[in-house]
BARO-983380 format. One record per residue (C-alpha): residue number from 1; x, y, z. Coordinates in Angstrom, 3 decimals, decimal comma, padded with zeros to 6 digits. Layout:
// BARO-983380
@k:NUM	east:X	north:Y	up:Z
...
END
This chain:
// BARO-983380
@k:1	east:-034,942	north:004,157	up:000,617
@k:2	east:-032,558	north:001,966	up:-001,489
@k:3	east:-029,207	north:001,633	up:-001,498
@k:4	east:-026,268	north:000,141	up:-003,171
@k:5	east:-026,375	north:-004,136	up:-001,654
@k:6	east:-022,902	north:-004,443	up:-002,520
@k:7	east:-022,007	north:-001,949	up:000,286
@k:8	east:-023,360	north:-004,326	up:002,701
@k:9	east:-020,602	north:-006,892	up:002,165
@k:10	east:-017,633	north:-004,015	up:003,536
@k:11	east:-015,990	north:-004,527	up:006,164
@k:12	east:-015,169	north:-001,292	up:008,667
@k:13	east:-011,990	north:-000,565	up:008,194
@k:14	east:-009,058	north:-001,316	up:010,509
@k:15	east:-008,791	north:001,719	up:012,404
@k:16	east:-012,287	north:001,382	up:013,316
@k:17	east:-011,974	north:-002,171	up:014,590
@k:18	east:-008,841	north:-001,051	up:016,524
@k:19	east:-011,458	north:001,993	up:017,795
@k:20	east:-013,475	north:-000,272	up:018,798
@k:21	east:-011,210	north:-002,594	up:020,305
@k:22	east:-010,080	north:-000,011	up:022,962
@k:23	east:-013,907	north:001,755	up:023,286
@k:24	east:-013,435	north:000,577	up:026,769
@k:25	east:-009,825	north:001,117	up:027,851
@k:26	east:-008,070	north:003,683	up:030,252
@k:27	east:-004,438	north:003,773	up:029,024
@k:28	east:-002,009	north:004,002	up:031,662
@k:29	east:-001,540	north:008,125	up:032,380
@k:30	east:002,059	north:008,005	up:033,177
@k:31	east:002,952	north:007,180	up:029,430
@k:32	east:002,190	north:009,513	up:027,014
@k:33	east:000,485	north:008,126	up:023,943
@k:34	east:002,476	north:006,745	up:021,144
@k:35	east:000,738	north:005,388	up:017,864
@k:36	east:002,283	north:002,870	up:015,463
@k:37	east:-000,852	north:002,291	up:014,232
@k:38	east:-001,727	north:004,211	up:011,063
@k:39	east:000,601	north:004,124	up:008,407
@k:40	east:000,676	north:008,088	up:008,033
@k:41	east:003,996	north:009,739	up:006,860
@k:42	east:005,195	north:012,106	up:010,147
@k:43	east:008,320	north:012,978	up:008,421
@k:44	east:008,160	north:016,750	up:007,534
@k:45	east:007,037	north:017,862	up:004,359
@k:46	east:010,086	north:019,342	up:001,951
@k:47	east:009,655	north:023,575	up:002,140
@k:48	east:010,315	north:023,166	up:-002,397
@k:49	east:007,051	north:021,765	up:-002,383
@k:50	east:004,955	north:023,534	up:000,093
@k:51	east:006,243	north:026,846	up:-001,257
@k:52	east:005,250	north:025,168	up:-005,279
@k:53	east:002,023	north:025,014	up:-003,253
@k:54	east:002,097	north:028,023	up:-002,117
@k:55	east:003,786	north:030,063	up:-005,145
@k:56	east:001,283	north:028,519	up:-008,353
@k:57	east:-002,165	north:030,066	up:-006,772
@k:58	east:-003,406	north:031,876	up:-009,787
@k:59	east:-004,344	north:028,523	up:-011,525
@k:60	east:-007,413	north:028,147	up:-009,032
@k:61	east:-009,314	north:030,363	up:-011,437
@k:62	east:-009,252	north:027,905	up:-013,784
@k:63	east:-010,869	north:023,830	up:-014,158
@k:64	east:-008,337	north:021,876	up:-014,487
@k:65	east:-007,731	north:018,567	up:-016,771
@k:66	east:-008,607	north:015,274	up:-015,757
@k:67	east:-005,671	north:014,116	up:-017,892
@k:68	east:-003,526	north:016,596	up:-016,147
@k:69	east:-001,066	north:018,983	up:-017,678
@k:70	east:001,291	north:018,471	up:-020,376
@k:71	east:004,114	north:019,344	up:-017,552
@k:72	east:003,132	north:016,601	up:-014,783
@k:73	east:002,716	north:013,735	up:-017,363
@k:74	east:006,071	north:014,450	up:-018,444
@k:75	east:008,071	north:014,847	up:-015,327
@k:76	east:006,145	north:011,610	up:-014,243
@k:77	east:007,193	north:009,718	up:-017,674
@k:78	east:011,053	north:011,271	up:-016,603
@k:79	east:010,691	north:009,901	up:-013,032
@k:80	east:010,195	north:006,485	up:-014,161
@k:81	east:012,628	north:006,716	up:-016,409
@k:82	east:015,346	north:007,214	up:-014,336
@k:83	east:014,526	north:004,970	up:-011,123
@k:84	east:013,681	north:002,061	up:-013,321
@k:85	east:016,231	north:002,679	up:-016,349
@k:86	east:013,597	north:002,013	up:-018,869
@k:87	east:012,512	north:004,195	up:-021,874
@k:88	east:010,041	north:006,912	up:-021,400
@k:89	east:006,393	north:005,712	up:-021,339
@k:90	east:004,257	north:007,932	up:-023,618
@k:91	east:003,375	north:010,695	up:-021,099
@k:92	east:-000,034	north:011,541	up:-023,713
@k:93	east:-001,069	north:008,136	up:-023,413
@k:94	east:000,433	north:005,727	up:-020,633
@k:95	east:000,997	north:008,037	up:-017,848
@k:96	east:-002,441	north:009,460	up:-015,679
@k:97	east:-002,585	north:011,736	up:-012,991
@k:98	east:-004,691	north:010,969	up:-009,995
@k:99	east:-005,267	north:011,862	up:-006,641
@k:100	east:-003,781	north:009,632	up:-004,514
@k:101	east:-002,893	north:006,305	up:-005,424
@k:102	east:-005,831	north:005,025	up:-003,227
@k:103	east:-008,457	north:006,576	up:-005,341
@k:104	east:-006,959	north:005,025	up:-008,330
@k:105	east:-006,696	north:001,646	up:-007,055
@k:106	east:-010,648	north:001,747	up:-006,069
@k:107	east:-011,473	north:003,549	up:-009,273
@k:108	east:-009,637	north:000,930	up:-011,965
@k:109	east:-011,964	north:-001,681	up:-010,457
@k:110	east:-014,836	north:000,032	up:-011,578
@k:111	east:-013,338	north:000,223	up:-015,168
@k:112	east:-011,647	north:-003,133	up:-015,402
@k:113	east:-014,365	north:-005,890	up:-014,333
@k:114	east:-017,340	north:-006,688	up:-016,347
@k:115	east:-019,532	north:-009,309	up:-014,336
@k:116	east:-021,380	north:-009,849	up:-017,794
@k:117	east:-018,546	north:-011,240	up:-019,091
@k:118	east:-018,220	north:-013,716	up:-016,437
@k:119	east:-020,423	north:-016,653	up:-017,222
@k:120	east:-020,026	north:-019,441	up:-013,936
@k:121	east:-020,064	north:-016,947	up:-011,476
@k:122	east:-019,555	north:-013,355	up:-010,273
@k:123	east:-015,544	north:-011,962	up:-011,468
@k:124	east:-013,244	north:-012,736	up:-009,167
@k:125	east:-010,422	north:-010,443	up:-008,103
@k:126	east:-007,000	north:-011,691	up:-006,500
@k:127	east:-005,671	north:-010,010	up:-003,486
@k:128	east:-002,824	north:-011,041	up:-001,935
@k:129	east:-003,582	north:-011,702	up:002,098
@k:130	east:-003,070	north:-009,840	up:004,415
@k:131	east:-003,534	north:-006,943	up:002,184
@k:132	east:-004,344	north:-003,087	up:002,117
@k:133	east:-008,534	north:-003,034	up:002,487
@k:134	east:-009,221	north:-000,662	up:-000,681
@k:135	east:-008,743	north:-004,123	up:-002,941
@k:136	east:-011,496	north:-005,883	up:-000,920
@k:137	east:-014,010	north:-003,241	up:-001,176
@k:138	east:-012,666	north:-002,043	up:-004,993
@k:139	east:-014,178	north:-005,749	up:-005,742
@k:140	east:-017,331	north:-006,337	up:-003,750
@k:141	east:-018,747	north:-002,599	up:-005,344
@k:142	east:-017,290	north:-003,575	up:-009,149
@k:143	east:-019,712	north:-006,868	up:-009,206
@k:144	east:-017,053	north:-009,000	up:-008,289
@k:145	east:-015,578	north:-010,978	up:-005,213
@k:146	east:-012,704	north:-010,935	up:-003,846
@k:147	east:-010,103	north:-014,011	up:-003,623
@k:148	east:-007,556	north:-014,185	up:-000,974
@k:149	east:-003,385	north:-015,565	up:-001,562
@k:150	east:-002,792	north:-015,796	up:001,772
@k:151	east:000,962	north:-015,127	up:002,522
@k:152	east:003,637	north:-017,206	up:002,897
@k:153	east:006,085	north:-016,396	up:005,434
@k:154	east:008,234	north:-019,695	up:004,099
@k:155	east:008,398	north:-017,735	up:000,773
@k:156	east:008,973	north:-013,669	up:002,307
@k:157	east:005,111	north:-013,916	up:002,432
@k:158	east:004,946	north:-013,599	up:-001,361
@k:159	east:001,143	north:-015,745	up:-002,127
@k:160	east:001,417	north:-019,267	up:-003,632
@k:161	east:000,019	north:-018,596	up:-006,836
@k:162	east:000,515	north:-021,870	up:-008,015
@k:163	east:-001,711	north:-023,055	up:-005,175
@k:164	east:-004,590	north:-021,290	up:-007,524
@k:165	east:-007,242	north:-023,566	up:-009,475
@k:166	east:-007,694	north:-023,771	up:-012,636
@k:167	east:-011,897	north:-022,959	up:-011,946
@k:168	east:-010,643	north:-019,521	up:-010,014
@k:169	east:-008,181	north:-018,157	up:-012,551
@k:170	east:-010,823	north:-018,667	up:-015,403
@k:171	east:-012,752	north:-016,014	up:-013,409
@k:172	east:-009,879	north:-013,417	up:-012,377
@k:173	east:-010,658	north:-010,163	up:-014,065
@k:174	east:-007,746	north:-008,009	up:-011,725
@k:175	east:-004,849	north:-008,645	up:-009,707
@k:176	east:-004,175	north:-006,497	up:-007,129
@k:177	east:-000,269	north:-006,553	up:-006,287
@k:178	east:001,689	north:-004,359	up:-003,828
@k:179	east:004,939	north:-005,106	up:-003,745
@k:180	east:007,025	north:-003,421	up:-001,418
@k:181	east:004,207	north:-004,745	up:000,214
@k:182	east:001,521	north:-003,590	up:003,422
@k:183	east:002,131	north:-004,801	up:005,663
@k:184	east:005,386	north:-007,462	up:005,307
@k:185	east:007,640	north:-004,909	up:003,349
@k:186	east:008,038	north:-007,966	up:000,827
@k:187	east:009,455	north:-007,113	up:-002,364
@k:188	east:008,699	north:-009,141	up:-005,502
@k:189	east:011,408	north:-010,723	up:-007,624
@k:190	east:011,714	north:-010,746	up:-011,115
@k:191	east:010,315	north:-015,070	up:-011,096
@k:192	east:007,768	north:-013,699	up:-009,284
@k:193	east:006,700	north:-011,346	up:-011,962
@k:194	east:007,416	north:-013,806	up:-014,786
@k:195	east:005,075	north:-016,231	up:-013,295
@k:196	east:002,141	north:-013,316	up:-012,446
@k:197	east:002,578	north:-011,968	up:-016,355
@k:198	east:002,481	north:-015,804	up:-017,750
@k:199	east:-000,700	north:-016,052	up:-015,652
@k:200	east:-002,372	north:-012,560	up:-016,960
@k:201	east:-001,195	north:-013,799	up:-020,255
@k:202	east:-003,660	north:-017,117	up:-019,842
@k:203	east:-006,413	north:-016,252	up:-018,682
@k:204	east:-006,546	north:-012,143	up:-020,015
@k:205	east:-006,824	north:-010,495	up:-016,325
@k:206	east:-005,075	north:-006,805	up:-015,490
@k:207	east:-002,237	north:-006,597	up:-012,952
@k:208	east:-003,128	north:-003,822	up:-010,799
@k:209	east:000,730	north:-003,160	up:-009,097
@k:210	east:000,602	north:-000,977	up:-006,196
@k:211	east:003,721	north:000,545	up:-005,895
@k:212	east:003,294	north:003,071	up:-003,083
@k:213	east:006,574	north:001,948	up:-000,935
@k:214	east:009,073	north:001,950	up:-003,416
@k:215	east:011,565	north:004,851	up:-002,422
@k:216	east:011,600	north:003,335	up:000,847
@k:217	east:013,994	north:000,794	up:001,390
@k:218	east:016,887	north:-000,433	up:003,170
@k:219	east:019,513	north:-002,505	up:000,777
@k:220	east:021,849	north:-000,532	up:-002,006
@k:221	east:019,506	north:-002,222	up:-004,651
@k:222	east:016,733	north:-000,606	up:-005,011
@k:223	east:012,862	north:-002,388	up:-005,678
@k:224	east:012,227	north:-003,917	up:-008,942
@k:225	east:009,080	north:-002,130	up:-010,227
@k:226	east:006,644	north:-003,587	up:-012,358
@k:227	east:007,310	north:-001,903	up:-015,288
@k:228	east:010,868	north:-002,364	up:-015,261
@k:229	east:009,953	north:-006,281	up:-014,489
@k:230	east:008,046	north:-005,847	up:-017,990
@k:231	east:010,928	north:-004,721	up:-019,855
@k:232	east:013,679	north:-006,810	up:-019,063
@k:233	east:010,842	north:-009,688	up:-020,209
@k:234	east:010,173	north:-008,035	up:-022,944
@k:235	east:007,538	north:-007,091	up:-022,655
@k:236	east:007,541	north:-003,350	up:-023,865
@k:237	east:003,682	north:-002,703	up:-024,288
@k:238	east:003,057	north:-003,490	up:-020,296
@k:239	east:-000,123	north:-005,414	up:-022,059
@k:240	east:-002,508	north:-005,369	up:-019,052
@k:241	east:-000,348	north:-004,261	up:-016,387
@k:242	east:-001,341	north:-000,764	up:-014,192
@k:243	east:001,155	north:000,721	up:-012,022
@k:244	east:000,231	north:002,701	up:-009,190
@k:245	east:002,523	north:005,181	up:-007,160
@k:246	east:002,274	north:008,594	up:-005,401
@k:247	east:004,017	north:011,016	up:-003,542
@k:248	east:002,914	north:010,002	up:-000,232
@k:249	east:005,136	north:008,348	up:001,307
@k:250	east:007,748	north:009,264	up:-000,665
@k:251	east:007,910	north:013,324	up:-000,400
@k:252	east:005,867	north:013,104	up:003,222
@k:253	east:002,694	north:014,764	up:001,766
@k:254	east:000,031	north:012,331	up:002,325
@k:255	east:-001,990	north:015,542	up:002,272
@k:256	east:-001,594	north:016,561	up:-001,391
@k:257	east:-003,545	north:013,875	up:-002,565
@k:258	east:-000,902	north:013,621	up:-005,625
@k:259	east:-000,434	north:009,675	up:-007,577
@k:260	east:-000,400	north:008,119	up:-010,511
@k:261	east:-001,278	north:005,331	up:-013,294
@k:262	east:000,752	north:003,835	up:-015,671
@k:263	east:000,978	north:001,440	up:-018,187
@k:264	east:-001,298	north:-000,454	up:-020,826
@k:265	east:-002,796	north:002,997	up:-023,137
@k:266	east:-005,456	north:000,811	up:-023,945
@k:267	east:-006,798	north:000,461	up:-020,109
@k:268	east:-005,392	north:004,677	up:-019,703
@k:269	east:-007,780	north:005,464	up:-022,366
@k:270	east:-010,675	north:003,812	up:-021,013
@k:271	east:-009,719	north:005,411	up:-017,476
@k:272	east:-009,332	north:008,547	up:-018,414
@k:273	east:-012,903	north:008,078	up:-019,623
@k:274	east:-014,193	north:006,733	up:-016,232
@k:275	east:-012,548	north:009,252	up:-014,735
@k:276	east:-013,869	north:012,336	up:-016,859
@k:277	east:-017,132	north:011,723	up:-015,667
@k:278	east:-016,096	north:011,029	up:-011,878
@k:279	east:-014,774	north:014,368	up:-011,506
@k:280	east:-011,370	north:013,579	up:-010,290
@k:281	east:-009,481	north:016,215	up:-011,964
@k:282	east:-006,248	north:017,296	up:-009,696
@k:283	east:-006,036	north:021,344	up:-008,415
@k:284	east:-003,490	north:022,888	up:-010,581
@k:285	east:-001,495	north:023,763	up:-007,941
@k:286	east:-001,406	north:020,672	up:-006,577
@k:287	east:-000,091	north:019,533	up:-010,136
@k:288	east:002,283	north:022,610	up:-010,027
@k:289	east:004,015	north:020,689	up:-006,990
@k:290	east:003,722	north:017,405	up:-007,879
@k:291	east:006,243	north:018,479	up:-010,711
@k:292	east:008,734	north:019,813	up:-008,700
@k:293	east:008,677	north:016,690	up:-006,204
@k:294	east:008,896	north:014,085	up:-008,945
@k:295	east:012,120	north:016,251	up:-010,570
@k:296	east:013,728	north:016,138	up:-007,036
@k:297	east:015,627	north:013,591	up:-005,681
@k:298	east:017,458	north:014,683	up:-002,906
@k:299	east:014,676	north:015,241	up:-000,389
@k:300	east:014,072	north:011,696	up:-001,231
@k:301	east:017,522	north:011,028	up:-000,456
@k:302	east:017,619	north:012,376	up:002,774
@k:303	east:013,796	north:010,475	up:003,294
@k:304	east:015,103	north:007,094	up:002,545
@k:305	east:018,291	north:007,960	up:004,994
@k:306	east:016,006	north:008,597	up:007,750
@k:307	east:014,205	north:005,511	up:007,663
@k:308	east:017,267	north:003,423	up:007,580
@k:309	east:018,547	north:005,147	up:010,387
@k:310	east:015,421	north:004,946	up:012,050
@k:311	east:014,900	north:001,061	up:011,168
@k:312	east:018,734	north:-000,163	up:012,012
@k:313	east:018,177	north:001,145	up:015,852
@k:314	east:014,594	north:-000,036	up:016,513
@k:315	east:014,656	north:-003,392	up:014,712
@k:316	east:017,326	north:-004,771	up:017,172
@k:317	east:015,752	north:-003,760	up:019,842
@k:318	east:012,557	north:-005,441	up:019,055
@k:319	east:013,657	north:-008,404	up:018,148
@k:320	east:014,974	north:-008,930	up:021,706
@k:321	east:010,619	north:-010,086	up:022,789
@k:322	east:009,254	north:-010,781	up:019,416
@k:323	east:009,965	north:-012,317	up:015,949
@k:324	east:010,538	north:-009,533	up:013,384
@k:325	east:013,350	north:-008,703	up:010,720
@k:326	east:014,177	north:-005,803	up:008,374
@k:327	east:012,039	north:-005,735	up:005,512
@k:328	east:012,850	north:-005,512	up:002,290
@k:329	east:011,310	north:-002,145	up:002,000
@k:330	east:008,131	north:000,146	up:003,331
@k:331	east:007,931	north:001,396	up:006,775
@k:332	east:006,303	north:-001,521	up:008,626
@k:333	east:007,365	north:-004,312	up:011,000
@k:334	east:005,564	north:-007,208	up:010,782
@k:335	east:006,077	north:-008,889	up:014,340
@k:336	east:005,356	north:-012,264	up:015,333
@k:337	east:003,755	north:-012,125	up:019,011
@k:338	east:005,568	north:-014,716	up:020,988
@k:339	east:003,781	north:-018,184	up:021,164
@k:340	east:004,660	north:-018,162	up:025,259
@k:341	east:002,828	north:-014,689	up:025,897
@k:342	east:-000,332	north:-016,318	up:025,233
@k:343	east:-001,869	north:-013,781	up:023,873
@k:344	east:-003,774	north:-013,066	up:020,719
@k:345	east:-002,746	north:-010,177	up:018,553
@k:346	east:-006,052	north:-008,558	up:019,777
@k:347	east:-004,974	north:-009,027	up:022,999
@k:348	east:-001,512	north:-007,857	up:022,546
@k:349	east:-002,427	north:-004,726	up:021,039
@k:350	east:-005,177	north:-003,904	up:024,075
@k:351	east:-002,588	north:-005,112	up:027,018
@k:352	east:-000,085	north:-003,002	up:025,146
@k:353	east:-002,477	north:-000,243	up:025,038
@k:354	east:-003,745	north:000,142	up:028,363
@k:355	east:-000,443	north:-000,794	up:030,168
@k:356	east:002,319	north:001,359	up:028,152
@k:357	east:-000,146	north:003,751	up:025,860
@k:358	east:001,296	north:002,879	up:022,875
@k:359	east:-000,677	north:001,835	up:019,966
@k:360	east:-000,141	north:-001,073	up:017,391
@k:361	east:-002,287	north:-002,689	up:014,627
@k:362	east:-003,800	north:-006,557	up:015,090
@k:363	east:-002,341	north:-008,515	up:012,084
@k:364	east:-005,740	north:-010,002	up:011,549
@k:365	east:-007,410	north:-006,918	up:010,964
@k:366	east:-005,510	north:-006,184	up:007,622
@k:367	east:-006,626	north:-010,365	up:006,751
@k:368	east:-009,146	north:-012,004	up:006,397
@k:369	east:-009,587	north:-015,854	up:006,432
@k:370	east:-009,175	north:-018,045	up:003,696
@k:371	east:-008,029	north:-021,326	up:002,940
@k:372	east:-008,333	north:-021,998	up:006,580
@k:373	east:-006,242	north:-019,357	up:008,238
@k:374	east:-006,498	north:-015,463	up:009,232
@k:375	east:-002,188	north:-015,294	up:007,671
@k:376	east:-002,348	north:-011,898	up:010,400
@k:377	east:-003,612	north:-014,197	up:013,071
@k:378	east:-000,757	north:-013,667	up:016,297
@k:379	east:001,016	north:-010,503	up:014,085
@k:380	east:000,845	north:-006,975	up:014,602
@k:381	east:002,080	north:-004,009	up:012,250
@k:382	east:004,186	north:-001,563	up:013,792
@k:383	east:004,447	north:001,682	up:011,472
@k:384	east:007,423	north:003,639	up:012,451
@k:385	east:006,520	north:006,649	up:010,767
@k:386	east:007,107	north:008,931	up:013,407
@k:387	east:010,210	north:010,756	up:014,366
@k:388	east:013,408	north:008,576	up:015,738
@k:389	east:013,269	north:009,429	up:019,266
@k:390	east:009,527	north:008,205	up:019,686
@k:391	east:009,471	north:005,215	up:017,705
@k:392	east:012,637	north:004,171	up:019,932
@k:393	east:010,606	north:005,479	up:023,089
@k:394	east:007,548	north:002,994	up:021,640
@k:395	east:009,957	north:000,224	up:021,360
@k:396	east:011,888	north:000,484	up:024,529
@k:397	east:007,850	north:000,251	up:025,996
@k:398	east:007,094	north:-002,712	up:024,066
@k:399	east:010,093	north:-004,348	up:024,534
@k:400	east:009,539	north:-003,714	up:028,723
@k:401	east:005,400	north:-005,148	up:028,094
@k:402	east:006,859	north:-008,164	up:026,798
@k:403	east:009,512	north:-008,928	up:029,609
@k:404	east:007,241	north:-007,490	up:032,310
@k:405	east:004,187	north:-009,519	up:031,263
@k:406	east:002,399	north:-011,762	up:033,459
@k:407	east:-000,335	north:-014,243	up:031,686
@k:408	east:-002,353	north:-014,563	up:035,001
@k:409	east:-002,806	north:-010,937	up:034,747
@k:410	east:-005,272	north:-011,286	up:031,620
END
C-alpha cells in the first residue's frame, strides 16, 4: 500500500504527547482530577441556541449549500459589522460558512499554495511560534513547509518579522496569524498589521488571521480584528487577507462545528470551489442556530463577564509561584515555570500531575524549535475554561506544588 509521504512529516498532536507523558503515572487519589489542559469551552451552552437546534429539524430532509444560506451569510456580514464598525462585507461573495474555524484554516492551505509556482524550493508558510498545530500540518500536506516566528516575550510575544530574510519571504505563499493569540493571549496592534499587509503587499502571500478568541477579553477596548485593521489603512478590498472566526468559544458550542471565512472574494470564490467538492456543506439546522447566536449579544455579554471574573481571582493567585500576567485576551495563561524549581515544563506538568491531579499543557509541545530555541521551552498553558470554583481549586493546588516542592524529590 501507498500513502500520502507528506503525512509522515506530522507531528502527534499535543494531547497525545501529554498522553504519553503520563502513560506511566498514578495521580495522587486524594485530589480529584482537574484539567487545564485542553482548551475546550466548559461554560454552558445558551438554551436560544440549543432550542434553534432543536426547533429547525425539518431542514434535515434536505442537502444543504456549501455556500450556506442567504440568512447565515447575512447575519455573519451584520456581526462584523457591528463589533468592528466597518461596512458590511458582501455576504454573496466575501463571507463563507464553514464548520469550525479549524477545518477552514487546514482547508485554505490546500487552496492557497501552489508548490509549482515556487521555483528555489518547496512554498514556505509562516507560523508564528508557539502556535496552534493545524498551521504546521495545513503546510507539510499543501506541498509546502512550514517557517517558524518564534515569539517574543520582549515584544507581548508578537514574532520579529523583521528578523525574516529576504530568501524566505520570496517563498511565503500564507501567513498564518492568530491574534488574540494560542497560547499568549497576545493581541496585535494596528503597526503590527501595517507592517504584516506591507509585507503581503511585497512579496503577494495571503494572511490567513485566525480570529477565534476575539469576544474574549479583559480591557474596555475590545481586539482590533483584521478586517477592521484593513479599513482604517485603507485598505477596503482586504486584498489577500482571510479571516477566520467561529462560535466556539464565543457562544460555548465547540460542538456545533459552526465558523467562518472572510475577506478577499477572489480567494472566497476559489474556496467555495475547493470546498464544493470536499463536501463540507453545514446541517441546516446547525445554520438555523448559528443565526440566532451571531444576532445575540447578550449571552456573549454575560460570557465575556465570566471570564473576567474568573481571570481577576485566579491570576493573582498564581502569580504568587510563577511568572504570568493577564492577557490581553483568550482564555489561557501562559506561565513561566520558576528558574529555582529546576524543573522542565515536562517535568512540571508530570510532578504536578501525579502529586496534586491536576493537569496542565508543556509550553514546548505547542513549539517547535527554530532559530535555536523551543520559545515554549520552561512554559506551560493553563486553560481556565472550566467553571470558577475549580479553576480556583486547580490554582490553590498549583500554587501549594510550587511552595511545597522539593528538587531532591525528582
Amino acid at each position: 500500500m501507498t500513502f500520502n509521504p507528506y503525512l509522515s512529516k506530522l507531528q502527534p498532536y499535543p494531547f497525545e504527547k501529554l498522553k504519553r507523558l503520563f502513560a506511566d503515572v498514578v495521580p495522587n487519589s486524594k485530589f480529584p482530577a482537574i484539567s487545564l489542559g485542553i482548551g475546550e469551552p466548559k461554560h454552558p451552552t445558551p438554551a436560544l441556541i440549543k432550542d434553534a437546534i432543536v426547533d429547525n429539524m425539518a431542514g434535515l430532509a434536505s442537502y444543504p449549500s456549501t455556500a450556506g444560506s442567504d440568512d447565515l451569510r447575512n447575519s455573519i456580514s451584520a456581526w462584523l459589522g457591528r463589533r468592528y464598525n466597518i461596512p458590511p462585507l458582501d455576504a454573496a461573495t466575501q463571507i463563507l460558512p464553514v464548520i469550525g474555524s479549524r477545518e477552514a484554516l487546514f482547508a485554505l492551505a490546500q487552496t492557497v499554495i501552489d508548490p509549482s509556482a515556487c521555483k528555489n524550493g518547496l512554498p514556505l508558510v509562516v507560523c508564528p511560534n508557539p502556535f496552534y498545530q493545524i498551521y504546521e500540518g495545513a503546510a507539510y500536506l499543501a506541498g509546502a513547509e512550514p517557517y517558524f516566528a518564534n515569539a517574543d516575550p520582549d515584544r507581548n510575544f508578537a514574532p520579529d518579522y523583521k528578523s525574516i530574510p529576504e530568501s524566505v519571504w520570496q517563498r511565503v505563499q500564507l501567513l498564518y496569524i492568530c491574534s488574540p493569540g494560542n497560547p499568549t493571549g497576545a493581541v496585535l496592534n494596528l503597526d503590527d498589521w501595517k507592517e504584516l499587509f506591507a509585507l503581503s503587499d511585497r512579496y503577494g502571500f495571503v494572511i490567513a488571521a485566525d480570529e477565534c478568541y476575539s469576544e474574549i477579553y479583559f480591557k474596555a477596548e475590545a481586539p482590533l480584528g483584521s478586517l477592521q485593521a484593513a479599513r482604517v489603512l485603507g485598505r477596503n478590498d482586504y486584498q489577500r487577507l482571510i479571516t477566520l472566526s467561529s462560535l466556539s468559544k464565543r457562544s460555548n458550542v465547540p460542538g456545533m462545528r459552526s465558523g467562518f471565512v472572510a475577506g478577499d472574494a477572489e480567494i472566497i470564490k476559489k474556496f467555495l470551489l475547493y470546498r464544493t467538492y470536499h463536501g463540507s456543506a453545514m446541517s441546516p439546522n446547525i445554520q438555523a442556530a448559528s443565526v440566532v447566536a451571531w444576532n445575540d449579544e447578550v449571552h456573549v455579554q454575560e460570557n465575556r463577564d465570566k471570564y473576567i471574573r474568573k481571570f481577576a481571582q485566579i491570576t493573582p493567585i498564581l502569580q504568587e509561584v510563577l511568572d504570568v500576567k493577564l492577557p490581553d485576551a483568550a482564555f489561557y495563561l501562559w506561565a513561566k515555570i520558576p528558574d529555582a524549581m529546576g524543573l522542565s515544563d515536562t517535568e512540571f506538568a508530570r510532578r504536578l500531575y501525579e502529586e496534586y491531579n491536576v493537569t496542565v499543557l508543556p509550553g514546548s509541545y505547542l513549539a517547535r524549535e527554530a532559530h535555536g530555541i523551543n520559545p515554549g521551552q520552561n512554559r506551560i498553558r493553563m486553560a481556565l475554561v472550566a467553571e470558577p470554583e475549580e479553576c480556583l481549586e486547580a490554582a490553590e493546588r498549583i500554587v501549594s506544588f510550587c511552595k511545597n516542592f522539593t528538587p531532591a524529590a525528582v
